[in-house]
C-alpha positions in Angstrom: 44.2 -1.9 -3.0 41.8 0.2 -1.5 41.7 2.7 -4.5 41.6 0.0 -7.0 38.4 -1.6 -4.8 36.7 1.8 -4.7 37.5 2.5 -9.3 36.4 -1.0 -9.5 32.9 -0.1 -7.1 32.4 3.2 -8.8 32.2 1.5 -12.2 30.4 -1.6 -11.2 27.8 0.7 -9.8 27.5 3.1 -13.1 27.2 0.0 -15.3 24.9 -1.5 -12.4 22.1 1.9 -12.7 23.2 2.3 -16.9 21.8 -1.4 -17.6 18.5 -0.8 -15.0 17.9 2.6 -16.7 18.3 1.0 -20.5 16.1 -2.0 -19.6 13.3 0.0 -18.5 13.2 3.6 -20.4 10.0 2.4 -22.0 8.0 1.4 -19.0 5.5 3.4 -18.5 6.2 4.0 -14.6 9.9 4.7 -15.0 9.2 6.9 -17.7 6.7 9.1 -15.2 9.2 8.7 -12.4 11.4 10.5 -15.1 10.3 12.4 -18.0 9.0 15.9 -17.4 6.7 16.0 -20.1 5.1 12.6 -19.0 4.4 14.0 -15.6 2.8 17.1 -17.1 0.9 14.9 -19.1 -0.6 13.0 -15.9 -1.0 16.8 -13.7 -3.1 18.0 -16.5 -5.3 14.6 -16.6 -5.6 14.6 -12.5 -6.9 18.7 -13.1 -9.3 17.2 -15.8 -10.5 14.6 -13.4 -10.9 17.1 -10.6 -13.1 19.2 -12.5 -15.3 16.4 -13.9 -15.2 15.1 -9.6 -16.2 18.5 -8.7 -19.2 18.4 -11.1 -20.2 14.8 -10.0 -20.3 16.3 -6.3 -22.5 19.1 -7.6 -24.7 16.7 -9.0 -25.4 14.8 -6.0 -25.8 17.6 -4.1 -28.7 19.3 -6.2 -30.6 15.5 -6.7 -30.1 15.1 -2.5 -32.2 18.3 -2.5 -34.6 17.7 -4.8 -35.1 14.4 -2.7 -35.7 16.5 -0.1 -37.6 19.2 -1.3 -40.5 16.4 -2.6 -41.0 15.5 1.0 -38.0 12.7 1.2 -36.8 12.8 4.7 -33.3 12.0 4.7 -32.4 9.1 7.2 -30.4 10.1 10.2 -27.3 7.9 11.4 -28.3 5.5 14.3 -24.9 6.5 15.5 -24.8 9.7 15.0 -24.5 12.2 17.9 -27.5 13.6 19.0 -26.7 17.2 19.5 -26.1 17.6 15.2 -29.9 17.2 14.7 -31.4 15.6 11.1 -29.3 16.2 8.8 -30.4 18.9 5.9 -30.4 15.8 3.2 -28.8 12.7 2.1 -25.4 13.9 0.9 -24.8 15.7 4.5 -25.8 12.4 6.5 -23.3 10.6 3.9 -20.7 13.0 5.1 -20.7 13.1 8.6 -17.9 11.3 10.2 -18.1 11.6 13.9 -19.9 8.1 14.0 -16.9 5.6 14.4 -17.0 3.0 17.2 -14.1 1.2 18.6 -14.0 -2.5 18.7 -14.0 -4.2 22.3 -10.8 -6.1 23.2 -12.9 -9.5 23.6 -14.6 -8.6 20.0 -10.8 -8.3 18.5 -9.6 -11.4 20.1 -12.2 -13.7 18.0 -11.0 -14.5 15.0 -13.2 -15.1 11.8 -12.6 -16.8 8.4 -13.7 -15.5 4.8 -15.6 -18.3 3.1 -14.4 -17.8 -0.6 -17.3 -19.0 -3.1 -16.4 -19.2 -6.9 -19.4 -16.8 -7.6 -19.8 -13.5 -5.8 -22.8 -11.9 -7.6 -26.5 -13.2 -6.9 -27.6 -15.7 -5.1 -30.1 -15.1 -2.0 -29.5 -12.6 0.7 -29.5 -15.1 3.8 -26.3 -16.3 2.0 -25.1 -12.8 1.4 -26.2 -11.8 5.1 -24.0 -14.6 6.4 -20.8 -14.1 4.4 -20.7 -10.1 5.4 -21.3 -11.6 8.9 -18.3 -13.3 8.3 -15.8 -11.4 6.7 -15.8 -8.4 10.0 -15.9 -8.3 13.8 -19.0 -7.3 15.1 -17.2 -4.0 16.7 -15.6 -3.5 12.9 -19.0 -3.8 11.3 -20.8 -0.5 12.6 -17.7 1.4 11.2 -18.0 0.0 7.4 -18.6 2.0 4.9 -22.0 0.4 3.9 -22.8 2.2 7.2 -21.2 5.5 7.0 -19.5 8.3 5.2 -21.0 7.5 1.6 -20.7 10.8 0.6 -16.5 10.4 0.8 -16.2 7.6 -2.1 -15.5 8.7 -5.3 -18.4 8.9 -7.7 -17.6 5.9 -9.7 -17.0 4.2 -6.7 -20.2 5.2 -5.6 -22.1 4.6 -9.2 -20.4 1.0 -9.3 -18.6 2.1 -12.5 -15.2 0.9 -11.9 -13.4 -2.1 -12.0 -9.6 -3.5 -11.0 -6.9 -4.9 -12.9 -4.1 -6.8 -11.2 -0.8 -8.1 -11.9 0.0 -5.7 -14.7 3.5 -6.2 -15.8 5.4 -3.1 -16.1 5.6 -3.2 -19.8 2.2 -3.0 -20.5 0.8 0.1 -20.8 -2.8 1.6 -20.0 -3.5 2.6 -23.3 -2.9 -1.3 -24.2 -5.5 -2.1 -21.6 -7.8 0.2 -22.7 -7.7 -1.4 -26.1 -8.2 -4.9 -24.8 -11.1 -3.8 -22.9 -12.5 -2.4 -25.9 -12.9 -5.4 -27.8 -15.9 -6.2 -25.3 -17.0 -3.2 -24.7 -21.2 -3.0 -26.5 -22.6 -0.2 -24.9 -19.7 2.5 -24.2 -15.9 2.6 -24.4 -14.1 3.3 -21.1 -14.0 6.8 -20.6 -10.2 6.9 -18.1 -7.4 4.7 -16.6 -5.3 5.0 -13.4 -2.4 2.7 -12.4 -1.2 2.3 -9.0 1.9 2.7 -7.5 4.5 0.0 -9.0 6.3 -2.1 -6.1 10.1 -1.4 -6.7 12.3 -3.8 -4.1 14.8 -1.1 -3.7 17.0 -1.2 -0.4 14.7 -0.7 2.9 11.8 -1.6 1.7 9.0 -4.1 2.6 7.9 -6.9 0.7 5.4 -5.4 -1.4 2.4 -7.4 0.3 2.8 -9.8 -1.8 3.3 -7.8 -5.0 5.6 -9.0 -8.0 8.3 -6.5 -8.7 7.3 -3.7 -11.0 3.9 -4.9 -11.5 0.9 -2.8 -10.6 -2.5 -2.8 -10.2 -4.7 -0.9 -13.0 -8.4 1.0 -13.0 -10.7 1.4 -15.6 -13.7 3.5 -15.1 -16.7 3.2 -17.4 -19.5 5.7 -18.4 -22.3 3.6 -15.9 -22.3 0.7 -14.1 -24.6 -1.0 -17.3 -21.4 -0.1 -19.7 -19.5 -1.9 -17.1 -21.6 -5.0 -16.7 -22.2 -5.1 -20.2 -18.4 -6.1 -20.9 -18.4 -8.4 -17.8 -20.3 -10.4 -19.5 -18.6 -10.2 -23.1 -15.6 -11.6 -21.1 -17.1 -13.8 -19.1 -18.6 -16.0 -22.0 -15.2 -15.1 -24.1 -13.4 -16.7 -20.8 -15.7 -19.9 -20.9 -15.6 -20.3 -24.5 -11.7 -20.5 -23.7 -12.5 -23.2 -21.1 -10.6 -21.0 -19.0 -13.8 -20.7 -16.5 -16.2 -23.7 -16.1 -19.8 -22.2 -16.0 -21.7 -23.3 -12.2 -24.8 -25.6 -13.1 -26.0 -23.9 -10.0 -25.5 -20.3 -10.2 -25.5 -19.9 -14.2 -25.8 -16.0 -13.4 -23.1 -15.2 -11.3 -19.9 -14.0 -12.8 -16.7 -15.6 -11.3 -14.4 -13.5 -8.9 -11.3 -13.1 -10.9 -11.4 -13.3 -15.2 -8.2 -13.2 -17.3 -8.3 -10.5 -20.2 -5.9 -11.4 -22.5 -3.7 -7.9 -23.4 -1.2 -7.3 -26.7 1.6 -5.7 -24.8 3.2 -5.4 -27.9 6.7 -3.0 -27.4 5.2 0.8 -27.6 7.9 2.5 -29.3 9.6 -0.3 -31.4 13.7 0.7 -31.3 14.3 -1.6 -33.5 17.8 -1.0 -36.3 15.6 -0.7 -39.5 15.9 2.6 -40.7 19.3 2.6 -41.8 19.4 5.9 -43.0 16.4 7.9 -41.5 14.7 7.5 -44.6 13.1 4.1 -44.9 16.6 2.6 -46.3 17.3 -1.4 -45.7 20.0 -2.2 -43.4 22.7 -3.8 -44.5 22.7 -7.2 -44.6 25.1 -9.0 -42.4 28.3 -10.3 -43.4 27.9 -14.1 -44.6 29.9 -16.9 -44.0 31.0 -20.1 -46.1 29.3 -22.7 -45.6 26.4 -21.4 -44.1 22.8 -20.5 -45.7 22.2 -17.2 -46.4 20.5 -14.7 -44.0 16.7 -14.2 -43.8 15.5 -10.9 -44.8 15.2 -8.3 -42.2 11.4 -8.4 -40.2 9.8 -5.5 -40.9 7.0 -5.9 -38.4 7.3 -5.9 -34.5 7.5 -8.8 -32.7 3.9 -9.7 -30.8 3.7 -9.8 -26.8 1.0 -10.8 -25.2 0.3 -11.1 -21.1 -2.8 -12.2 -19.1 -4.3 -9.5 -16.7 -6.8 -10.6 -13.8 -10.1 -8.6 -13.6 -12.1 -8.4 -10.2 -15.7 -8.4 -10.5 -15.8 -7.6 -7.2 -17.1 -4.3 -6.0 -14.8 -1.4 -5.3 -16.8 0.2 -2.3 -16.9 -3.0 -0.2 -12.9 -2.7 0.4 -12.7 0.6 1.0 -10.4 0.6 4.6 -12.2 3.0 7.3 -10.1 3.2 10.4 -11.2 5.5 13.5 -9.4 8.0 15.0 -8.5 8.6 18.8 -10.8 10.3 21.4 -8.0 13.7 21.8 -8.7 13.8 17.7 -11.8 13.6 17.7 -12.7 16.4 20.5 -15.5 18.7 19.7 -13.0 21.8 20.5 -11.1 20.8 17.5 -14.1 21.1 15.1 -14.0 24.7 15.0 -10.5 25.0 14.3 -10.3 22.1 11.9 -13.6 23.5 9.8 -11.4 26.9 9.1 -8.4 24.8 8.4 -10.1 22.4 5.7 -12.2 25.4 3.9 -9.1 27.7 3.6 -6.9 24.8 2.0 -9.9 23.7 -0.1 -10.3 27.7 -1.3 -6.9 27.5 -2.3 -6.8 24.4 -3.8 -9.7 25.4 -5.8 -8.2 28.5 -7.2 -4.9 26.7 -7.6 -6.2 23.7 -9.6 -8.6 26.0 -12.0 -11.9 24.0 -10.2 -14.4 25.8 -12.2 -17.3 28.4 -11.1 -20.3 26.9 -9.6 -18.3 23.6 -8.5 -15.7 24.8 -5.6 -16.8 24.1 -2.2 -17.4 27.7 -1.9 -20.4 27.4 -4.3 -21.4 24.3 -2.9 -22.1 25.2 0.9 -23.9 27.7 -0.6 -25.8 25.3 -2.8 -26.3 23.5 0.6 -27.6 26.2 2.7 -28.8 28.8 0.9 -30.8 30.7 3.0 -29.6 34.0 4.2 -27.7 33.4 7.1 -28.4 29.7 6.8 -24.4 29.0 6.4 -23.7 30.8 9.6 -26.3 28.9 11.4 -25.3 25.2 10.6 -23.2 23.4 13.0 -19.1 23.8 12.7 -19.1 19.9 12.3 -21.2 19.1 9.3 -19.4 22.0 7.1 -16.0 20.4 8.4 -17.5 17.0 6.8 -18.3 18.2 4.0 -14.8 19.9 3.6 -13.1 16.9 4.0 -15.1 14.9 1.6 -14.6 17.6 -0.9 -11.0 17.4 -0.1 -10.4 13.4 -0.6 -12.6 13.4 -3.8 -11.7 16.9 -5.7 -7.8 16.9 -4.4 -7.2 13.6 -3.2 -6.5 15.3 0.2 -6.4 13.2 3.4 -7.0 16.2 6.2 -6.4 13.6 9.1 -3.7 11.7 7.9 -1.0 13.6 7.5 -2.4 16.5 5.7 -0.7 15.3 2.3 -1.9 15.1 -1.4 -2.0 11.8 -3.7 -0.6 12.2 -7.2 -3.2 10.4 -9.2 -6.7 8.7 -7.9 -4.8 5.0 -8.5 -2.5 5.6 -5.4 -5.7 6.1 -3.8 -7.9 3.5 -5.1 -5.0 0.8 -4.1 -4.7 2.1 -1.2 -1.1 2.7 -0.9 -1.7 6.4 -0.1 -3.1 8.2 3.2 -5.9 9.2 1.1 -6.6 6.0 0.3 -8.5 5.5 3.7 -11.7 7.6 4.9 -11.1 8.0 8.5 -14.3 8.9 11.2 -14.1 10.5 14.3 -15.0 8.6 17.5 -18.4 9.2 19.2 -19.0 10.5 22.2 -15.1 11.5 22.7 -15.8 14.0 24.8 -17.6 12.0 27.4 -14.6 9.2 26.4 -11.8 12.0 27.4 -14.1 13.1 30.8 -14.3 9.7 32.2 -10.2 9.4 31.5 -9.6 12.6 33.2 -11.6 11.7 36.3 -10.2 8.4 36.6 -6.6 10.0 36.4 -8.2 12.6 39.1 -8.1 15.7 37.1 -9.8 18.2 37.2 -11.9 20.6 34.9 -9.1 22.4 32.5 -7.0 19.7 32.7 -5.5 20.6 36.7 -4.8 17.8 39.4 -7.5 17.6 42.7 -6.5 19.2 45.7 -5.5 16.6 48.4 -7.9 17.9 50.3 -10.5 16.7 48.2 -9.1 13.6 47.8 -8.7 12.7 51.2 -11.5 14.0 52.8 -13.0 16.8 51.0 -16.0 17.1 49.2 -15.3 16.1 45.7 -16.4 17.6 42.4 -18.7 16.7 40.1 -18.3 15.6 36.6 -16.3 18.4 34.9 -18.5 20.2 32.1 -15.8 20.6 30.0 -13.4 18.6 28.3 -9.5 18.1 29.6 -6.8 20.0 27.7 -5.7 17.4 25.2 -3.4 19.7 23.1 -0.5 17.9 24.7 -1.3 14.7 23.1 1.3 13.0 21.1 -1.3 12.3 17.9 -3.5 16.1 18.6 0.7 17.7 18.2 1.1 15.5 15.3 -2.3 16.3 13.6 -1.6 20.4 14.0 1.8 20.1 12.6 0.3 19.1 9.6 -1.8 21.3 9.2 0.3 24.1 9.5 2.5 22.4 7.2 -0.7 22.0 4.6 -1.2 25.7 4.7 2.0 26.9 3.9 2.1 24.4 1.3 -0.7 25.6 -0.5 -0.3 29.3 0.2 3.5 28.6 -1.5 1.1 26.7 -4.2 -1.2 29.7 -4.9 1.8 32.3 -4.8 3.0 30.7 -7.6 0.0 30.6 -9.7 -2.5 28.6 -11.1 0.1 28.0 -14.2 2.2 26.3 -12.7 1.1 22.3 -13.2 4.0 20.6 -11.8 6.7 23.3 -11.2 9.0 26.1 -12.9 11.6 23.3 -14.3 10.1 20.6 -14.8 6.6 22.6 -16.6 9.5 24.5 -18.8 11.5 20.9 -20.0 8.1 19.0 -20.6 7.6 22.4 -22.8 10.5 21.9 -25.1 9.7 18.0 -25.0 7.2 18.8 -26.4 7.7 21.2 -29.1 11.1 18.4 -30.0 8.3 16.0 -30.6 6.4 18.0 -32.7 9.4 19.2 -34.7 11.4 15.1 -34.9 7.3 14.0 -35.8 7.3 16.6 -38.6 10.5 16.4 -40.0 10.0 12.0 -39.7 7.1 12.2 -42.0 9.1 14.4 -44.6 11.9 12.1 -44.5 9.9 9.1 -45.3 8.4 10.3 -48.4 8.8 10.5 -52.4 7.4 12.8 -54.5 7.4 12.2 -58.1 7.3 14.4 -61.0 3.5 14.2 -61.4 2.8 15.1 -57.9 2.2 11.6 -56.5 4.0 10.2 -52.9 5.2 7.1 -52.3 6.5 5.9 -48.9 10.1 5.4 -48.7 10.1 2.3 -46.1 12.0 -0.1 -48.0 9.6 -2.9 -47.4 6.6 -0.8 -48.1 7.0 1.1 -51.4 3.2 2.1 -51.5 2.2 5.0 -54.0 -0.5 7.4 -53.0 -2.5 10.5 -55.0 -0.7 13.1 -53.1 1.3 14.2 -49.9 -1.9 14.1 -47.7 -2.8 10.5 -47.8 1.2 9.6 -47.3 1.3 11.3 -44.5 -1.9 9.4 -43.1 -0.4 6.2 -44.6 2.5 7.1 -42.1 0.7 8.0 -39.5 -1.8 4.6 -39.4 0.7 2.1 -40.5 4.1 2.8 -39.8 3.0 4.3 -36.3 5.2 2.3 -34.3 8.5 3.7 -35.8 7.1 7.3 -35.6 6.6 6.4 -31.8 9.8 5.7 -31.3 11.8 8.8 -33.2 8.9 10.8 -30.5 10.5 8.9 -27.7 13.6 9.5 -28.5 13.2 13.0 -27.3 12.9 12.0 -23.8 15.8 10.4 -23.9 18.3 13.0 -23.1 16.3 14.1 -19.9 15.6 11.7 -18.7 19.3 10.6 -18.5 20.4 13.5 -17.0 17.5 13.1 -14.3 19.3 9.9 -13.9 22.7 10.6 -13.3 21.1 13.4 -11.0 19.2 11.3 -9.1 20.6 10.5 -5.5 18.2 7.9 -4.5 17.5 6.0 -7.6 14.5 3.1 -7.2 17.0 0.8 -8.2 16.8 -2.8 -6.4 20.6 -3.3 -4.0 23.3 -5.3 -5.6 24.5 -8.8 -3.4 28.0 -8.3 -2.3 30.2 -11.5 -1.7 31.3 -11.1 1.6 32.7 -14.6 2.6 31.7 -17.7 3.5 30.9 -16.4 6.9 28.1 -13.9 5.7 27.6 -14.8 1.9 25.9 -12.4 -0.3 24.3 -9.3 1.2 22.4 -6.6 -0.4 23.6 -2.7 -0.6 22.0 0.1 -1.6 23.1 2.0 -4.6 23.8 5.6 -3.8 25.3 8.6 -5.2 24.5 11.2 -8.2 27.9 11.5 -9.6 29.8 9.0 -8.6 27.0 6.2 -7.5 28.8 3.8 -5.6 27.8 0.6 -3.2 28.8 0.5 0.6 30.8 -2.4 1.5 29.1 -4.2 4.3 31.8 -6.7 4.9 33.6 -4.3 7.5 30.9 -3.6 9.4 29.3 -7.4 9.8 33.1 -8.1 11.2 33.1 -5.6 13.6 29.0 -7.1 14.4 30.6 -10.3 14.4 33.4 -9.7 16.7 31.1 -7.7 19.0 28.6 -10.3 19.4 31.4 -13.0 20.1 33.0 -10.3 22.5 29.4 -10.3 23.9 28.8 -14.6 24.0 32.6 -14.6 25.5 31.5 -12.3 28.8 28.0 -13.8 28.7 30.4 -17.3 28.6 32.6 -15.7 31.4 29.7 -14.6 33.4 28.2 -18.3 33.0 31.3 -19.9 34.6 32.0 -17.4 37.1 28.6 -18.0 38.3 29.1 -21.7 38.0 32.3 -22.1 39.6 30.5 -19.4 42.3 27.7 -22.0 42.4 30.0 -25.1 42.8 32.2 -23.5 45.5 28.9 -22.3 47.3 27.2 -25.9 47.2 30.6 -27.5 48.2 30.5 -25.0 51.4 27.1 -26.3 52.1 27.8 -29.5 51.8 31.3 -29.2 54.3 28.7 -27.4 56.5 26.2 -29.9 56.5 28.8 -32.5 56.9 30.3 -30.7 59.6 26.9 -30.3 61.1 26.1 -34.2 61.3 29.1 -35.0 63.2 28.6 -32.6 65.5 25.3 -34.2 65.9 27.0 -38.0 66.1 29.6 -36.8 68.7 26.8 -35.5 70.9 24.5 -39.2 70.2 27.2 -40.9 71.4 27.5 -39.5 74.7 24.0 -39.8 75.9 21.7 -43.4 76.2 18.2 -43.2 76.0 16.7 -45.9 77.9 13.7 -45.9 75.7 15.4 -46.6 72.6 15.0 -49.9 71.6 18.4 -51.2 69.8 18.5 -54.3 67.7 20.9 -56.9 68.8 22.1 -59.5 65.8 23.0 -62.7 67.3 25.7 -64.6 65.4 25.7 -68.2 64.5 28.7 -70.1 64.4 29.0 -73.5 63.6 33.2 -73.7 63.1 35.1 -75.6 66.0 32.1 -76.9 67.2 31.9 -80.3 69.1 29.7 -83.3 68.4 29.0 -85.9 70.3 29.7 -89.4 68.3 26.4 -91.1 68.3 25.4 -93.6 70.7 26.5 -97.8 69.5 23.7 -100.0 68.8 23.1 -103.1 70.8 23.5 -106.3 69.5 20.7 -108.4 69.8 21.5 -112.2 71.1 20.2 -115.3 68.9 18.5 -117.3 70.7 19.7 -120.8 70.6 16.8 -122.5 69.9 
């Protein structure tokens, strides 16, 4: 029985992760979770992106300094410590991060409540005033990013230029969107999307915050923020002309919160049976049967899907999560060690990812501080700044949070990455970490007082120097990544700036691709005629078009039978992404419900296992839970009526005692009188056997005779 359970599992299990991986081959996150030529495709877009990030830096650098070069003087921080000085121009005092407050315990114990309004846009600033007021603690307000570290945001972040795209079903691609989009797009098309990270409910993992399965959230980032508000407003009066929006009589201007775009999620690659032959032939038809009407003629066109996206008008920047870090982090005796840190991995980085001439950090501090010896004058803590701001927007890099790197800028801009949130160093940490060590009652270097001092002995100033917080649980975490971070990227830069994703999966998306090219070449000969005179015609069954030569056939092919050439191209993926498949040990598969009784019902189990993917019974292991537990309510029950029965016998000796101890006390009353005691006699009345005297005779009175 037990072999036939475990066949029966194994083939459940491989018909279980078959069906998933057959249902979605065509969606565009499984297919990057999969296909090595798809994930080459997206390393080569993030180095593209880099370069063009790089350049935007650049930019902002060299109009900061003109800024300051025609007399602008850049505004310093309010909370910015005052031993950095003014800052050498704008895009330094938007880098600086040691400006983060913490929240007081009374401020985080208040509780505010975000006052949605249809409208977000316009409308006068007391109103806007109040609902900022509203939306953060007071403590939480100084650390927004209105406030600080400007110079971290992305630059269409910064620009405005971007806007987000929920509820994306996972068929949908982002080429689809970007089509959508274009139909109201006047001044510009969008020049690049990023999806997010698609919520899978595989086994162990949260609820999604409130994500639908295998949907994800999309970005589109324009040329300038007038590109972007020009197609607002070409879908906002599309929207309303729809009735799906009423227009406010009060605030015509303002652009609601959410609108619906309308997207033709048509199927991408069309696998559809009508190429009988490979070239253009009809299928045959199917088999009829008396009595019923014949069967209708093969569709030759691809059935039309169509989904409603939301689109937030809602700006980017004012979301962007800032979250401080501890005092031991933030130490000014880390700064030194952390600059050389974040410029060596940016170096490599830089040389790794092809960042171009003139646009590495390098170049840029440089371009900062140009003066001779300027570079070696400025303090450790604004070039650490600006390293990590190069870091998050070049490399999607987060240096204090684990040291790791986000695949695309969509991870980041959702937020479901490290990177995703800019992180400032507490103020005055030093003085924070001073006041800790005295009121612990050590010492300067970190040693305990002397007894002698604390008893009686004169006692020592305020140390000058900071405690040694190098055994702090988050300072040991922080330095293990690091370390980790620079062997990754020396490992990164030993094998070569050629290297995109790595040495297998760069050499597969390689033949991928030259497959492609070869089943997109040979497709386009299959599908066409040549007659005697030189003409093509195209050999689709229902098409039958004649064209001048072999030239225009092939761009008839191209344009309007596109779909089916899409789907002979995907075919080449097929095959490896199968076998990374059946390879994969920890598939993002969601766990199968077991039937385990009436007692437990159905329970979910992961599906694990390359070979032979199987599901672990949990029916075994809830009995032995089960019969624990009621082993463990039995001795709690045990203990319970012990102690009861303990209770009971104890109260009944207290009460024997007690009664023993009042007639003790009545046998010693009776024995002595106390004069003075006043005792109640009851008199008896009883009127039984009692003797009456017969009343007395009357006298007769004598008549008188007259």
């Amino acid at each position: 029985a037990t072999q036939a359970y475990t066949i029966y599992n194994h083939k459940y299990c491989l018909n279980y992760i078959r069906t998933f991986f057959n249902s979605h081959l065509d969606d565009p996150w499984f297919r990057h979770h999969l296909s090595p030529l798809v994930k080459y495709r997206q390393a080569t877009a993030e180095r593209t992106r880099s370069n063009v990030e790089a350049n935007e830096i650049k930019k902002e650098i060299l109009y900061s300094l003109e800024e300051s070069n025609l007399g602008v003087i850049p505004k310093k921080d309010p909370d910015c410590p005052e031993y950095l000085g003014s800052p050498k121009c704008s895009f330094v005092s938007g880098c600086r991060l040691g400006v983060g407050t913490k929240p007081s315990n009374l401020l985080l114990m208040r509780h505010y409540h975000r006052q949605y309004d249809d409208y977000n846009e316009g409308g006068k600033e007391e109103e806007q005033q109040q609902q900022q007021s509203m939306m953060a603690l007071q403590g939480e307000d100084r650390n927004r990013i209105e406030r600080h570290a400007k110079s971290h945001l992305h630059s269409f972040i910064k620009s405005d230029a971007c806007v987000k795209i929920m509820d994306v079903p996972s068929h949908c691609t982002n080429e689809q969107i970007m089509n959508a989009l274009m139909e109201y797009c006047t001044v510009k098309p969008p020049s690049g999307v990023w999806s997010g990270e698609v919520y899978v409910p595989t086994a162990g993992r949260d609820g999604g915050n409130g994500m639908d399965p295998y949907h994800r959230t999309v970005f589109v980032v324009f040329s300038s923020r007038e590109a972007k508000e020009s197609m607002l407003d070409n879908l906002n009066r599309s929207n309303e002309d729809s009735n799906r929006h009423s227009r406010d009589r009060h605030h015509k201007d303002r652009l609601p919160r959410v609108l619906d775009l309308v997207v033709d999620c048509t199927d991408v690659y069309g696998r559809r049976e009508m190429d009988a032959d490979g070239k253009g032939g009809a299928p045959p038809p199917p088999p009829s049967v008396a009595g019923e009407p014949k069967a209708k003629q093969v569709e030759t066109k691809l059935p039309t899907k169509q989904c409603t996206v939301f689109l937030s008008t809602a700006t980017l920047s004012s979301s962007q999560p800032v979250s401080v870090l501890s005092a031991a982090v933030s130490s000014r005796e880390r700064i030194s060690r952390d600059k050389e840190a974040a410029t060596t991995i940016a170096t490599i980085l830089d040389r790794v990812r092809e960042i171009s001439l003139g646009n590495r950090l390098v170049d840029l501090l440089k371009l900062l501080f140009p003066g001779e010896g300027e570079l070696a004058s400025v303090d450790d803590e604004d070039i650490l700044d600006v390293s990590v701001a190069y870091l998050r927007r070049v490399h999607l890099f987060s240096f204090y949070n684990g040291c790791c790197i986000a695949e695309n800028v969509g991870n980041v801009l959702t937020h479901s990455h490290p990177v995703g949130t800019i992180h400032l160093r507490l103020r005055n940490a030093d003085d924070i970490l001073r006041k800790a060590a005295e009121e612990r009652g050590i010492g300067v270097g970190g040693g305990a007082m002397d007894e002698g001092e604390e008893e009686g002995g004169e006692v020592e100033t305020a140390p000058t120097t900071v405690p040694n917080v190098e055994n702090d649980m988050l300072v040991m975490r922080l330095n293990s990544s690091i370390a980790k971070a620079l062997d990754h990227v020396k490992m990164l830069e030993e094998r070569g700036p050629a290297v995109l994703v790595d040495e297998e999966t760069d050499a597969a998306a390689k033949a991928i691709e030259e497959n492609e090219q070869n089943a997109k070449m040979n497709w386009i000969e299959n599908h066409g005629l040549v007659d005697e005179d030189g003409r093509a015609r195209c050999s689709f069954h229902f098409c039958r078009k004649l064209f001048k030569d072999r030239a225009f056939l092939h761009k008839h092919l191209q344009k309007k039978h596109a779909d089916h050439l899409r789907a002979e191209c995907a075919k080449c993926h097929d095959h490896p992404m199968m076998i990374a498949w059946d390879g994969d040990e920890k598939r993002p598969v969601p766990p199968i419900q077991i039937d385990c009784g009436s007692k437990f019902g159905l329970v979910p189990s992961a599906v694990i296992g390359s070979a032979e993917p199987t599901a672990h019974d949990p029916e075994p292991e809830l009995w032995k839970e089960e019969e624990a537990r009621m082993m463990e309510e039995e001795r709690r029950r045990q203990e319970r009526q012990e102690a009861a029965e303990a209770a009971a016998r104890a109260e009944e000796l207290e009460h024997q005692r007690r009664q023993e101890e009042m007639n003790a006390g009545e046998k010693r009353k009776g024995n002595f009188v106390d004069v003075d005691d006043m005792v109640e006699e009851k008199v008896e009345l009883s009127f039984e056997n009692v003797e009456v005297a017969p009343p007395p005779k009357k006298k007769k009175k004598k008549k008188s005779l007259l």
